[in-house]
C-alpha positions as CSV (number, residue, x, y, z in Angstrom):
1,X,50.2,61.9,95.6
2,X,52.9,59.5,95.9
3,X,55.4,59.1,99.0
4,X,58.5,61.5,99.3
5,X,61.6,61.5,102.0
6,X,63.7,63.7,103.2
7,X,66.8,61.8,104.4
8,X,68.8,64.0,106.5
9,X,73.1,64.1,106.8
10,X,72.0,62.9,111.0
11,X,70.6,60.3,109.7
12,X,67.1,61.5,110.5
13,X,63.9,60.6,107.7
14,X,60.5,62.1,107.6
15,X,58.1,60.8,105.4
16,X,55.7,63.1,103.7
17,X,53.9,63.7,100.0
18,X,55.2,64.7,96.6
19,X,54.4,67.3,94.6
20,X,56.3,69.0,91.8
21,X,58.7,66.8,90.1
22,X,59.6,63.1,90.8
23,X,63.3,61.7,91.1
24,X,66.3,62.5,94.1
25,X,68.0,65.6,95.0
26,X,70.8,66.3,97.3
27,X,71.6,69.9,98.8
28,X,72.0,72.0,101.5
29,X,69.0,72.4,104.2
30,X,67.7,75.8,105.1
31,X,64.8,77.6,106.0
32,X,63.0,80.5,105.6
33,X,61.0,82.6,107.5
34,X,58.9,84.7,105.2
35,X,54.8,84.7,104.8
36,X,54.8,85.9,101.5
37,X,57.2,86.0,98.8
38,X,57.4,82.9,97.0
39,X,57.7,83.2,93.8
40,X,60.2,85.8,94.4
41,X,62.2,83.2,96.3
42,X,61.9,80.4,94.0
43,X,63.7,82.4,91.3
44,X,66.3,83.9,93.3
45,X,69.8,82.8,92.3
46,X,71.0,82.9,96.2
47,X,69.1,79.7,96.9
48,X,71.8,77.8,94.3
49,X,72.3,74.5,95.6
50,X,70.1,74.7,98.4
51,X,67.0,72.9,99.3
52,X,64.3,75.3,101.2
53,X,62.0,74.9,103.9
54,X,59.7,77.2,104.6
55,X,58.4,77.7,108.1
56,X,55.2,79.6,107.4
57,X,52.6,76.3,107.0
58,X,50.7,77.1,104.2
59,X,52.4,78.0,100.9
60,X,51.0,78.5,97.5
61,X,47.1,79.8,97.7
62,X,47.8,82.7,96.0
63,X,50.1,80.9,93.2
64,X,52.3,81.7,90.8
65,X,52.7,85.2,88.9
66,X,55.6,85.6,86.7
67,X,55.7,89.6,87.4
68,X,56.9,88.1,90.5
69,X,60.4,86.4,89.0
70,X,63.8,87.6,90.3
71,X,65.5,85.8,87.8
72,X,64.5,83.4,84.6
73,X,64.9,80.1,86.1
74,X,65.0,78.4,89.8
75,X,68.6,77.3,91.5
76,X,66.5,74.8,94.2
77,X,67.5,71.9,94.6
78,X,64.3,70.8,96.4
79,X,61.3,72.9,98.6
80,X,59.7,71.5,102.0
81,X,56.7,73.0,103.0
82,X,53.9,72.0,105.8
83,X,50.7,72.1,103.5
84,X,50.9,73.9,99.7
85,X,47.6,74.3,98.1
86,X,46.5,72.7,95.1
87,X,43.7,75.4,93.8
88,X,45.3,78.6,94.6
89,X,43.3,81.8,94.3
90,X,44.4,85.0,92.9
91,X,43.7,87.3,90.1
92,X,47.1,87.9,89.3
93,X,48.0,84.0,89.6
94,X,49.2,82.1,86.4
95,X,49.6,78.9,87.6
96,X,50.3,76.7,90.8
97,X,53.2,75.4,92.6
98,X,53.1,71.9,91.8
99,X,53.0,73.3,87.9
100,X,56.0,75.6,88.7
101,X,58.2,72.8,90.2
102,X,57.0,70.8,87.4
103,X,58.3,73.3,84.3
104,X,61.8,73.5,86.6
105,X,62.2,69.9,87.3
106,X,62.4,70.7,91.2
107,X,61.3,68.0,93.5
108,X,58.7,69.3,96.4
109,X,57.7,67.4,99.9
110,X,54.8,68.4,101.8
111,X,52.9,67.0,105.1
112,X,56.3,67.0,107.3
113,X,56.5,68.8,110.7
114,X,58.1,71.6,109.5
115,X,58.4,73.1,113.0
116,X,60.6,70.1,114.4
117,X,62.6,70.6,111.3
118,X,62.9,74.1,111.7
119,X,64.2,74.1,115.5
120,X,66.3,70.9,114.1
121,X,68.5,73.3,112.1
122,X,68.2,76.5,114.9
123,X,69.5,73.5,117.4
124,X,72.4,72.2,115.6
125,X,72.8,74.2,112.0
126,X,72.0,73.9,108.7
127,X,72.3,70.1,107.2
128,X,73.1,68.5,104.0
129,X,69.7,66.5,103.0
130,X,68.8,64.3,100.1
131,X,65.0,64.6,99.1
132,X,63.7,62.1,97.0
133,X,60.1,60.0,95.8
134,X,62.5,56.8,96.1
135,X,62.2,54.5,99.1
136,X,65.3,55.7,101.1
137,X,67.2,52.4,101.1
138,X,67.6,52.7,97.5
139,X,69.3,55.6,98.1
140,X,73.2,56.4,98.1
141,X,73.5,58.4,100.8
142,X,77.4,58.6,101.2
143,X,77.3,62.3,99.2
144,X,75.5,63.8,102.3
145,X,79.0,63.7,103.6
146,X,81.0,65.3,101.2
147,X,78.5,67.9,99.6
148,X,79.0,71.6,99.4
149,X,77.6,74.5,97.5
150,X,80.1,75.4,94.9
151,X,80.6,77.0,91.9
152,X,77.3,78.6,92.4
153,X,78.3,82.6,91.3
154,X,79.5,80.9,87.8
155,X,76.4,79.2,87.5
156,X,74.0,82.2,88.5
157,X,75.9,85.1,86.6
158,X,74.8,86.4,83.4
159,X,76.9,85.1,80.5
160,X,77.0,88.7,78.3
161,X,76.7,91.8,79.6
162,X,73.4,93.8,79.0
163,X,72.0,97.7,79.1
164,X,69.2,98.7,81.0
165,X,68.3,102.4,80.0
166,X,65.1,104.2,82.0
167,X,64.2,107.4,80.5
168,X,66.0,110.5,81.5
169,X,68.9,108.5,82.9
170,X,71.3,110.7,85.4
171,X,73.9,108.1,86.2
172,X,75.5,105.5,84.7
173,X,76.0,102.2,86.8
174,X,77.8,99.1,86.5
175,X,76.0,96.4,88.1
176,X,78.6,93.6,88.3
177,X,76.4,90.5,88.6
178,X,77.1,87.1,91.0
179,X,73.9,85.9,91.1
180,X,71.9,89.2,91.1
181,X,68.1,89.9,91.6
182,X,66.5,91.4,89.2
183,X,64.7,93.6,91.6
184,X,68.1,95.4,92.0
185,X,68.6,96.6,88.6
186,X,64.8,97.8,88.5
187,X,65.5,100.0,91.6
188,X,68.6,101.3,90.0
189,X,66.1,102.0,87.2
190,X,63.7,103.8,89.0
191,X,66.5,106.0,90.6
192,X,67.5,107.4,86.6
193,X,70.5,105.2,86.7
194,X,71.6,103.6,83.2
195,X,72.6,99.7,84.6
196,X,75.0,97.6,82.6
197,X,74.8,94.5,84.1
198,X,78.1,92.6,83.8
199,X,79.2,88.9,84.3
200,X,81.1,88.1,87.6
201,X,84.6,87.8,85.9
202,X,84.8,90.9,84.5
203,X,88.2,92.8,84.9
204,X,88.3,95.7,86.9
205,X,90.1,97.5,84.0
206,X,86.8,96.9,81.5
207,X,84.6,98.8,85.1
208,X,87.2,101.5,85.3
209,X,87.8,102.3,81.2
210,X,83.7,102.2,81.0
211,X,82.3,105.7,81.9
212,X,80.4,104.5,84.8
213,X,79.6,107.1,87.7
214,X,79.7,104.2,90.3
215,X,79.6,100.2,90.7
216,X,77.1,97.8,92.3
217,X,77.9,94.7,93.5
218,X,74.7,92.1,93.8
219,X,73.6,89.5,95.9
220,X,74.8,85.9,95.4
221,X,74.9,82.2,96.2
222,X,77.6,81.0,98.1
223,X,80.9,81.1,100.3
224,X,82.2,84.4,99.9
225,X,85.8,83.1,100.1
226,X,85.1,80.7,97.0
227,X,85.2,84.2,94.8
228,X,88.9,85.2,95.0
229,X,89.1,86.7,91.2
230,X,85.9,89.1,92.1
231,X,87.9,90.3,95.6
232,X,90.7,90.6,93.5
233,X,88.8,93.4,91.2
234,X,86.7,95.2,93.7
235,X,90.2,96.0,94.8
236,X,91.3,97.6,92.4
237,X,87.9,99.3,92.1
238,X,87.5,101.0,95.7
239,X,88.3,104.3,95.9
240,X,87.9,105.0,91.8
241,X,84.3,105.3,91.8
242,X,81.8,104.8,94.3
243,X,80.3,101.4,95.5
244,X,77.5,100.1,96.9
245,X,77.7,96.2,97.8
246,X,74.2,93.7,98.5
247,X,74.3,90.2,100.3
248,X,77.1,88.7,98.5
249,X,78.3,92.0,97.1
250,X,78.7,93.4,101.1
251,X,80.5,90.2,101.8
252,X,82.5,90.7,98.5
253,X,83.5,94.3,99.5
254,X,84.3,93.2,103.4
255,X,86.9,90.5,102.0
256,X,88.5,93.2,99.2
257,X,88.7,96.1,102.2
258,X,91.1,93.4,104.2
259,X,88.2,91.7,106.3
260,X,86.8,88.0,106.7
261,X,83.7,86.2,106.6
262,X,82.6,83.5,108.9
263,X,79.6,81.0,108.2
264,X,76.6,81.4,110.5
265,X,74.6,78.7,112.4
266,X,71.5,78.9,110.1
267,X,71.4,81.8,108.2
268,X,69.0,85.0,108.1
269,X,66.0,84.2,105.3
270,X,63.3,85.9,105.6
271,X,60.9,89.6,104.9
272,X,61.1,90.1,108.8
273,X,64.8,90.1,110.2
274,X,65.0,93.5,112.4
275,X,68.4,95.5,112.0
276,X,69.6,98.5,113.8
277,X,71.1,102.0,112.4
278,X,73.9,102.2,114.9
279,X,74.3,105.7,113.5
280,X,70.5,106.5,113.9
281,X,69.5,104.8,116.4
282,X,66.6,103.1,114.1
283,X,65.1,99.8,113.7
284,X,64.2,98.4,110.6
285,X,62.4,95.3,109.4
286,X,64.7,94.1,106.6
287,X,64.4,91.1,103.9
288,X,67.4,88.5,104.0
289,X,68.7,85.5,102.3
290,X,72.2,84.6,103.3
291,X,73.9,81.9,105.1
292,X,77.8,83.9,105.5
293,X,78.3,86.9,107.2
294,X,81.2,89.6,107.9
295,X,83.3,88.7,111.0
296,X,82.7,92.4,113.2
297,X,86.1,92.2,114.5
298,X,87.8,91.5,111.0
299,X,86.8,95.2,110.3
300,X,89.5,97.6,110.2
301,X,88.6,100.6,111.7
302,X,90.9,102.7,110.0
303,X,89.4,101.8,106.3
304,X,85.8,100.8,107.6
305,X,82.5,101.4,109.9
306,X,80.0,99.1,111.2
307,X,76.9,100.8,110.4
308,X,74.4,98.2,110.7
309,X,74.1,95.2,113.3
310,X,71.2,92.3,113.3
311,X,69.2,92.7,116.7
312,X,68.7,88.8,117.3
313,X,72.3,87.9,116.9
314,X,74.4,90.9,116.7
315,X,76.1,89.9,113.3
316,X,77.2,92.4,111.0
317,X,74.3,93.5,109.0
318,X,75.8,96.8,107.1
319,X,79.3,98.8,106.7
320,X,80.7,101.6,105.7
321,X,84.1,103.0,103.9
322,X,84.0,106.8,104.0
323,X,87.4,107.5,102.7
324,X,86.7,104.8,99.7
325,X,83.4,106.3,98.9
326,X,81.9,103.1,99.4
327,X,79.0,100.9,101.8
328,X,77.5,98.0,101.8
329,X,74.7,96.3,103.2
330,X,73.9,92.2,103.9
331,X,70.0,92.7,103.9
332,X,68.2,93.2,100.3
333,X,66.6,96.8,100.4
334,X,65.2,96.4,97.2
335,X,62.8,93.9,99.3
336,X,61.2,92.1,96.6
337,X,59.0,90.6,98.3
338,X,59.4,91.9,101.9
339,X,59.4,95.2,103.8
340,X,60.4,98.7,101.8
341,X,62.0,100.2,105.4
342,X,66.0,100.7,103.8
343,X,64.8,101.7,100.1
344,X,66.6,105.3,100.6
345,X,70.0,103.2,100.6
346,X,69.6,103.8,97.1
347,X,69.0,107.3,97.5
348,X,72.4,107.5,99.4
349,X,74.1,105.5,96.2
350,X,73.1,108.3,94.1
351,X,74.3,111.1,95.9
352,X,77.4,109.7,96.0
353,X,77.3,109.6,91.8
354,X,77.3,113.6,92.6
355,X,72.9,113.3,93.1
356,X,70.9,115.6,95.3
Protein backbone atom coordinates (compact mmCIF):
# COMPACT_ATOMS: atom_id res chain seq x y z
CA UNK A 1 0.00 0.00 0.00
CA UNK A 2 1.23 3.33 -0.73
CA UNK A 3 1.69 6.32 1.85
CA UNK A 4 -1.43 8.61 2.85
CA UNK A 5 -1.65 11.94 5.19
CA UNK A 6 -4.01 13.37 6.91
CA UNK A 7 -3.04 17.06 7.19
CA UNK A 8 -5.00 18.68 9.86
CA UNK A 9 -6.54 22.70 9.95
CA UNK A 10 -3.82 22.79 13.51
CA UNK A 11 -1.41 22.03 11.49
CA UNK A 12 -1.02 18.52 12.86
CA UNK A 13 0.10 15.30 10.11
CA UNK A 14 -0.13 11.67 10.65
CA UNK A 15 1.22 9.45 8.31
CA UNK A 16 -0.54 6.20 7.71
CA UNK A 17 -1.61 3.73 4.49
CA UNK A 18 -3.96 4.05 1.56
CA UNK A 19 -6.56 2.18 0.68
CA UNK A 20 -9.58 2.94 -1.52
CA UNK A 21 -9.00 5.50 -3.94
CA UNK A 22 -5.82 7.66 -4.63
CA UNK A 23 -5.81 11.59 -5.07
CA UNK A 24 -6.62 14.71 -2.17
CA UNK A 25 -9.68 15.47 -0.35
CA UNK A 26 -10.51 18.25 1.90
CA UNK A 27 -13.54 18.22 4.49
CA UNK A 28 -14.81 18.36 7.70
CA UNK A 29 -13.20 15.91 10.55
CA UNK A 30 -15.54 13.73 12.61
CA UNK A 31 -15.84 10.63 14.31
CA UNK A 32 -17.95 8.05 15.00
CA UNK A 33 -18.52 5.86 17.64
CA UNK A 34 -20.40 2.81 16.33
CA UNK A 35 -19.03 -1.07 16.18
CA UNK A 36 -21.13 -1.99 13.50
CA UNK A 37 -22.88 -0.22 10.84
CA UNK A 38 -20.72 0.56 8.15
CA UNK A 39 -22.11 0.25 5.23
CA UNK A 40 -25.07 1.90 6.52
CA UNK A 41 -22.84 4.84 7.25
CA UNK A 42 -20.98 5.04 4.16
CA UNK A 43 -24.22 5.63 2.27
CA UNK A 44 -25.84 7.97 4.52
CA UNK A 45 -26.34 11.39 2.95
CA UNK A 46 -25.66 13.14 6.54
CA UNK A 47 -22.01 12.49 6.20
CA UNK A 48 -21.98 15.17 2.98
CA UNK A 49 -18.85 16.89 3.05
CA UNK A 50 -17.47 15.20 5.89
CA UNK A 51 -14.48 13.01 6.31
CA UNK A 52 -15.12 10.04 9.02
CA UNK A 53 -13.17 8.50 11.52
CA UNK A 54 -14.16 5.77 13.11
CA UNK A 55 -13.08 4.98 16.65
CA UNK A 56 -13.88 1.30 16.85
CA UNK A 57 -10.19 -0.21 15.50
CA UNK A 58 -11.09 -2.66 13.21
CA UNK A 59 -13.44 -1.91 10.34
CA UNK A 60 -14.45 -3.98 7.43
CA UNK A 61 -14.23 -8.03 8.36
CA UNK A 62 -17.56 -8.48 7.62
CA UNK A 63 -17.57 -6.27 4.32
CA UNK A 64 -19.79 -4.90 2.16
CA UNK A 65 -23.60 -5.95 1.58
CA UNK A 66 -25.67 -3.69 -0.49
CA UNK A 67 -29.01 -4.72 1.49
CA UNK A 68 -27.13 -2.59 3.80
CA UNK A 69 -27.32 0.93 1.64
CA UNK A 70 -29.16 3.96 3.05
CA UNK A 71 -28.95 5.73 0.05
CA UNK A 72 -27.41 4.92 -3.73
CA UNK A 73 -24.21 6.63 -3.52
CA UNK A 74 -21.57 7.85 -0.58
CA UNK A 75 -21.30 11.84 0.38
CA UNK A 76 -17.54 11.13 2.13
CA UNK A 77 -15.17 13.03 1.51
CA UNK A 78 -12.60 10.61 2.97
CA UNK A 79 -12.77 7.60 5.99
CA UNK A 80 -9.84 7.09 8.76
CA UNK A 81 -9.84 3.97 10.33
CA UNK A 82 -7.20 2.14 12.83
CA UNK A 83 -6.89 -1.31 10.84
CA UNK A 84 -9.66 -2.24 7.88
CA UNK A 85 -9.43 -5.76 6.74
CA UNK A 86 -8.50 -6.79 3.40
CA UNK A 87 -10.32 -10.47 3.28
CA UNK A 88 -13.44 -9.84 5.09
CA UNK A 89 -15.68 -12.73 6.00
CA UNK A 90 -19.38 -12.94 5.74
CA UNK A 91 -21.96 -14.80 3.94
CA UNK A 92 -23.95 -11.89 3.24
CA UNK A 93 -20.69 -9.81 2.12
CA UNK A 94 -20.42 -8.67 -1.66
CA UNK A 95 -17.36 -7.09 -1.66
CA UNK A 96 -14.65 -5.20 0.59
CA UNK A 97 -13.93 -1.82 1.65
CA UNK A 98 -11.10 -0.98 -0.29
CA UNK A 99 -13.47 -2.12 -3.50
CA UNK A 100 -16.31 0.09 -2.13
CA UNK A 101 -14.11 3.30 -1.80
CA UNK A 102 -12.78 2.23 -5.02
CA UNK A 103 -16.39 2.24 -7.18
CA UNK A 104 -17.13 5.78 -5.16
CA UNK A 105 -13.84 7.42 -5.77
CA UNK A 106 -13.37 8.00 -1.81
CA UNK A 107 -9.97 8.19 -0.51
CA UNK A 108 -9.26 5.86 2.79
CA UNK A 109 -6.18 6.07 5.50
CA UNK A 110 -5.51 3.40 7.80
CA UNK A 111 -2.59 2.63 10.51
CA UNK A 112 -3.11 6.20 12.34
CA UNK A 113 -3.71 6.38 16.16
CA UNK A 114 -7.18 6.81 15.86
CA UNK A 115 -7.55 7.25 19.69
CA UNK A 116 -5.20 10.48 19.77
CA UNK A 117 -7.27 11.68 17.00
CA UNK A 118 -10.40 10.94 18.56
CA UNK A 119 -9.64 12.85 22.03
CA UNK A 120 -7.95 15.53 19.42
CA UNK A 121 -11.48 16.51 18.29
CA UNK A 122 -13.33 15.75 22.03
CA UNK A 123 -10.39 18.31 23.24
CA UNK A 124 -10.73 21.09 20.98
CA UNK A 125 -13.74 20.20 18.26
CA UNK A 126 -14.21 19.00 15.09
CA UNK A 127 -11.44 20.24 12.38
CA UNK A 128 -11.27 20.84 8.75
CA UNK A 129 -8.61 18.10 7.36
CA UNK A 130 -7.19 17.46 3.97
CA UNK A 131 -6.48 13.72 3.35
CA UNK A 132 -4.42 12.87 0.59
CA UNK A 133 -1.77 9.94 -1.04
CA UNK A 134 0.35 13.19 -2.05
CA UNK A 135 3.46 14.15 -0.03
CA UNK A 136 1.90 17.06 2.15
CA UNK A 137 4.18 19.77 0.84
CA UNK A 138 2.69 19.46 -2.44
CA UNK A 139 -0.34 20.30 -0.96
CA UNK A 140 -2.38 23.67 -0.89
CA UNK A 141 -3.41 23.79 2.30
CA UNK A 142 -4.83 27.48 2.55
CA UNK A 143 -8.67 25.86 1.89
CA UNK A 144 -8.41 24.28 5.43
CA UNK A 145 -9.15 27.82 6.39
CA UNK A 146 -12.02 28.74 4.65
CA UNK A 147 -13.91 25.38 4.12
CA UNK A 148 -17.46 24.62 5.20
CA UNK A 149 -20.11 22.13 4.46
CA UNK A 150 -22.54 23.74 2.28
CA UNK A 151 -25.08 23.24 -0.04
CA UNK A 152 -25.23 19.73 1.21
CA UNK A 153 -29.46 19.30 1.44
CA UNK A 154 -29.43 20.31 -2.47
CA UNK A 155 -26.90 17.93 -3.14
CA UNK A 156 -28.44 14.90 -1.06
CA UNK A 157 -32.29 15.39 -1.94
CA UNK A 158 -34.04 13.50 -4.48
CA UNK A 159 -34.43 15.34 -7.73
CA UNK A 160 -38.37 14.00 -8.59
CA UNK A 161 -40.64 12.95 -6.28
CA UNK A 162 -41.48 9.11 -5.93
CA UNK A 163 -44.41 6.67 -4.46
CA UNK A 164 -43.72 4.00 -2.18
CA UNK A 165 -46.97 1.93 -1.71
CA UNK A 166 -46.87 -1.29 0.91
CA UNK A 167 -49.84 -3.35 0.71
CA UNK A 168 -52.95 -2.55 2.61
CA UNK A 169 -51.69 1.08 3.07
CA UNK A 170 -53.74 3.08 6.01
CA UNK A 171 -52.09 6.42 5.75
CA UNK A 172 -50.80 8.50 3.27
CA UNK A 173 -47.45 10.30 4.12
CA UNK A 174 -45.35 12.88 2.68
CA UNK A 175 -41.83 12.30 3.32
CA UNK A 176 -40.23 15.63 2.43
CA UNK A 177 -36.57 14.58 1.74
CA UNK A 178 -33.13 16.73 2.76
CA UNK A 179 -30.93 14.11 2.64
CA UNK A 180 -33.16 11.23 3.94
CA UNK A 181 -32.31 7.54 4.81
CA UNK A 182 -33.79 5.14 3.24
CA UNK A 183 -34.42 3.19 6.30
CA UNK A 184 -37.06 5.93 7.15
CA UNK A 185 -39.36 5.44 4.34
CA UNK A 186 -39.09 1.47 4.88
CA UNK A 187 -40.34 1.95 8.49
CA UNK A 188 -43.10 4.16 7.25
CA UNK A 189 -43.63 1.16 4.99
CA UNK A 190 -43.90 -1.32 7.46
CA UNK A 191 -46.32 0.97 9.53
CA UNK A 192 -49.16 0.70 6.22
CA UNK A 193 -48.19 4.21 5.41
CA UNK A 194 -48.24 5.14 1.52
CA UNK A 195 -44.66 7.50 1.37
CA UNK A 196 -44.24 10.13 -1.37
CA UNK A 197 -40.96 11.10 -1.03
CA UNK A 198 -40.58 14.75 -2.08
CA UNK A 199 -37.53 16.96 -2.99
CA UNK A 200 -36.41 19.58 -0.25
CA UNK A 201 -37.83 22.62 -2.17
CA UNK A 202 -41.10 21.61 -2.47
CA UNK A 203 -43.91 24.30 -1.57
CA UNK A 204 -45.86 23.90 1.21
CA UNK A 205 -49.04 24.51 -0.96
CA UNK A 206 -48.07 21.18 -3.25
CA UNK A 207 -47.92 19.11 0.88
CA UNK A 208 -51.12 20.72 1.82
CA UNK A 209 -53.31 20.34 -1.82
CA UNK A 210 -51.81 16.53 -1.81
CA UNK A 211 -54.24 14.34 0.35
CA UNK A 212 -51.64 13.40 2.77
CA UNK A 213 -52.78 12.31 6.43
CA UNK A 214 -49.35 13.77 7.87
CA UNK A 215 -45.70 14.97 6.91
CA UNK A 216 -42.22 13.64 7.68
CA UNK A 217 -39.35 15.51 7.71
CA UNK A 218 -35.86 13.44 7.22
CA UNK A 219 -32.51 13.49 8.44
CA UNK A 220 -29.87 15.67 6.61
CA UNK A 221 -26.46 17.06 6.15
CA UNK A 222 -25.68 20.24 7.25
CA UNK A 223 -26.29 23.70 9.26
CA UNK A 224 -29.78 23.80 9.85
CA UNK A 225 -29.81 27.68 9.40
CA UNK A 226 -28.40 27.21 5.72
CA UNK A 227 -32.17 25.82 4.83
CA UNK A 228 -34.32 29.01 5.15
CA UNK A 229 -36.84 28.06 2.10
CA UNK A 230 -37.58 24.56 4.01
CA UNK A 231 -38.28 26.65 7.51
CA UNK A 232 -40.21 28.77 5.57
CA UNK A 233 -42.73 25.74 4.49
CA UNK A 234 -42.75 23.65 7.57
CA UNK A 235 -44.40 26.87 8.69
CA UNK A 236 -46.89 26.99 6.86
CA UNK A 237 -47.35 23.22 7.40
CA UNK A 238 -47.61 23.03 11.39
CA UNK A 239 -50.81 22.78 12.62
CA UNK A 240 -52.44 21.46 9.08
CA UNK A 241 -51.50 18.02 9.37
CA UNK A 242 -49.48 16.26 11.75
CA UNK A 243 -45.50 16.06 11.70
CA UNK A 244 -42.96 14.09 12.72
CA UNK A 245 -39.34 15.64 12.22
CA UNK A 246 -35.68 13.23 12.26
CA UNK A 247 -32.09 14.71 12.78
CA UNK A 248 -32.23 17.45 10.33
CA UNK A 249 -36.01 17.37 10.13
CA UNK A 250 -36.18 18.01 14.33
CA UNK A 251 -33.73 20.77 13.72
CA UNK A 252 -35.88 21.96 10.74
CA UNK A 253 -39.12 21.95 12.85
CA UNK A 254 -37.25 23.65 16.05
CA UNK A 255 -36.20 26.76 13.73
CA UNK A 256 -39.99 26.90 11.89
CA UNK A 257 -41.71 26.67 15.69
CA UNK A 258 -39.56 30.13 16.53
CA UNK A 259 -36.37 28.28 18.02
CA UNK A 260 -32.46 28.20 17.27
CA UNK A 261 -29.90 25.83 16.68
CA UNK A 262 -26.31 25.99 18.01
CA UNK A 263 -23.34 23.86 16.70
CA UNK A 264 -21.92 21.29 19.14
CA UNK A 265 -18.24 20.62 20.11
CA UNK A 266 -18.14 17.26 18.18
CA UNK A 267 -21.24 15.95 17.46
CA UNK A 268 -23.22 12.72 18.50
CA UNK A 269 -22.34 9.60 15.79
CA UNK A 270 -22.79 6.64 16.82
CA UNK A 271 -25.50 3.15 17.60
CA UNK A 272 -24.77 3.85 21.41
CA UNK A 273 -25.71 7.52 22.55
CA UNK A 274 -28.09 7.01 25.71
CA UNK A 275 -31.21 9.55 25.84
CA UNK A 276 -33.70 10.12 28.49
CA UNK A 277 -37.73 10.21 28.36
CA UNK A 278 -38.14 13.18 30.54
CA UNK A 279 -41.75 12.19 30.45
CA UNK A 280 -41.07 8.48 31.36
CA UNK A 281 -38.46 8.51 33.15
CA UNK A 282 -36.68 5.88 30.55
CA UNK A 283 -33.35 5.46 29.12
CA UNK A 284 -32.72 4.55 25.75
CA UNK A 285 -29.66 3.56 23.67
CA UNK A 286 -30.25 5.59 20.53
CA UNK A 287 -28.34 5.74 16.99
CA UNK A 288 -27.08 9.41 16.00
CA UNK A 289 -25.31 11.27 13.30
CA UNK A 290 -25.42 15.00 13.73
CA UNK A 291 -23.14 17.72 14.35
CA UNK A 292 -26.08 20.78 15.21
CA UNK A 293 -28.45 20.65 17.79
CA UNK A 294 -31.65 22.65 19.28
CA UNK A 295 -30.60 25.44 21.68
CA UNK A 296 -32.99 24.11 25.04
CA UNK A 297 -33.63 27.54 26.01
CA UNK A 298 -34.61 28.83 22.45
CA UNK A 299 -37.83 26.63 23.14
CA UNK A 300 -40.90 28.38 23.68
CA UNK A 301 -42.78 26.89 26.20
CA UNK A 302 -45.93 28.08 25.12
CA UNK A 303 -45.75 26.36 21.46
CA UNK A 304 -43.21 23.52 22.53
CA UNK A 305 -41.96 20.60 25.14
CA UNK A 306 -38.65 19.16 25.66
CA UNK A 307 -39.28 15.65 25.68
CA UNK A 308 -35.98 14.12 25.26
CA UNK A 309 -32.45 15.25 26.67
CA UNK A 310 -28.92 13.43 25.82
CA UNK A 311 -27.48 11.98 29.23
CA UNK A 312 -23.68 12.85 28.46
CA UNK A 313 -24.24 16.42 27.62
CA UNK A 314 -27.71 17.37 28.32
CA UNK A 315 -28.43 18.72 24.69
CA UNK A 316 -31.78 18.56 23.39
CA UNK A 317 -32.33 15.17 22.02
CA UNK A 318 -36.36 15.28 21.25
CA UNK A 319 -39.45 17.89 21.36
CA UNK A 320 -42.71 18.16 21.34
CA UNK A 321 -45.68 20.55 19.98
CA UNK A 322 -49.06 19.36 21.38
CA UNK A 323 -51.23 22.04 20.24
CA UNK A 324 -49.55 21.78 16.49
CA UNK A 325 -49.92 18.07 16.44
CA UNK A 326 -46.44 17.70 15.87
CA UNK A 327 -42.75 16.14 17.53
CA UNK A 328 -39.61 15.54 16.64
CA UNK A 329 -36.77 13.72 17.50
CA UNK A 330 -32.60 14.35 16.85
CA UNK A 331 -31.74 10.55 17.22
CA UNK A 332 -32.62 8.04 14.13
CA UNK A 333 -35.22 5.52 15.56
CA UNK A 334 -35.40 3.75 12.47
CA UNK A 335 -31.67 2.66 13.70
CA UNK A 336 -30.34 1.22 10.70
CA UNK A 337 -27.73 -0.08 11.90
CA UNK A 338 -27.96 0.54 15.71
CA UNK A 339 -30.25 -0.17 18.63
CA UNK A 340 -34.36 -0.65 17.88
CA UNK A 341 -35.08 1.05 21.69
CA UNK A 342 -37.40 4.30 20.14
CA UNK A 343 -39.04 2.29 17.08
CA UNK A 344 -42.68 2.90 18.67
CA UNK A 345 -42.00 6.72 17.79
CA UNK A 346 -43.46 5.65 14.72
CA UNK A 347 -46.26 4.04 16.32
CA UNK A 348 -47.02 7.45 17.98
CA UNK A 349 -46.84 9.08 14.14
CA UNK A 350 -49.61 7.02 13.22
CA UNK A 351 -51.94 7.56 15.81
CA UNK A 352 -51.74 10.95 15.23
CA UNK A 353 -52.89 10.16 11.22
CA UNK A 354 -56.20 9.07 13.42
CA UNK A 355 -54.27 5.13 14.03
CA UNK A 356 -54.95 2.85 17.05
Amino acid sequence: MEKAYLILATGQIFEGKSFGASGTSVGELVFTTGMTGLAESLTDPSYYGQIVMYTFPLIGNYGISSEDFESPGCQFRGIVVREYCETPSNFRCEFTVDQFLKDHNIIGICGVDTRELTQLIRDEGVVNAIITTQPPESVDTSVLKTYRVQDSVEKTSTKESYTGMPSGALYSVALIDYGAKDSIERALLNRKCKVTVFPYDTPAEEILNGGFDGVMLSNGPGDPADNQFSIEQIKKLLGKLPIFGICLGHQLLALAAGGKTVKLKFGHRGANQPVKDLKSGKIYITSQNHGYAVDTASIDSNVGELRYVNVNDGTCEGVDYPELRAFSTQFHPEAHAGPLDCEDTFSRFTKMMGGN
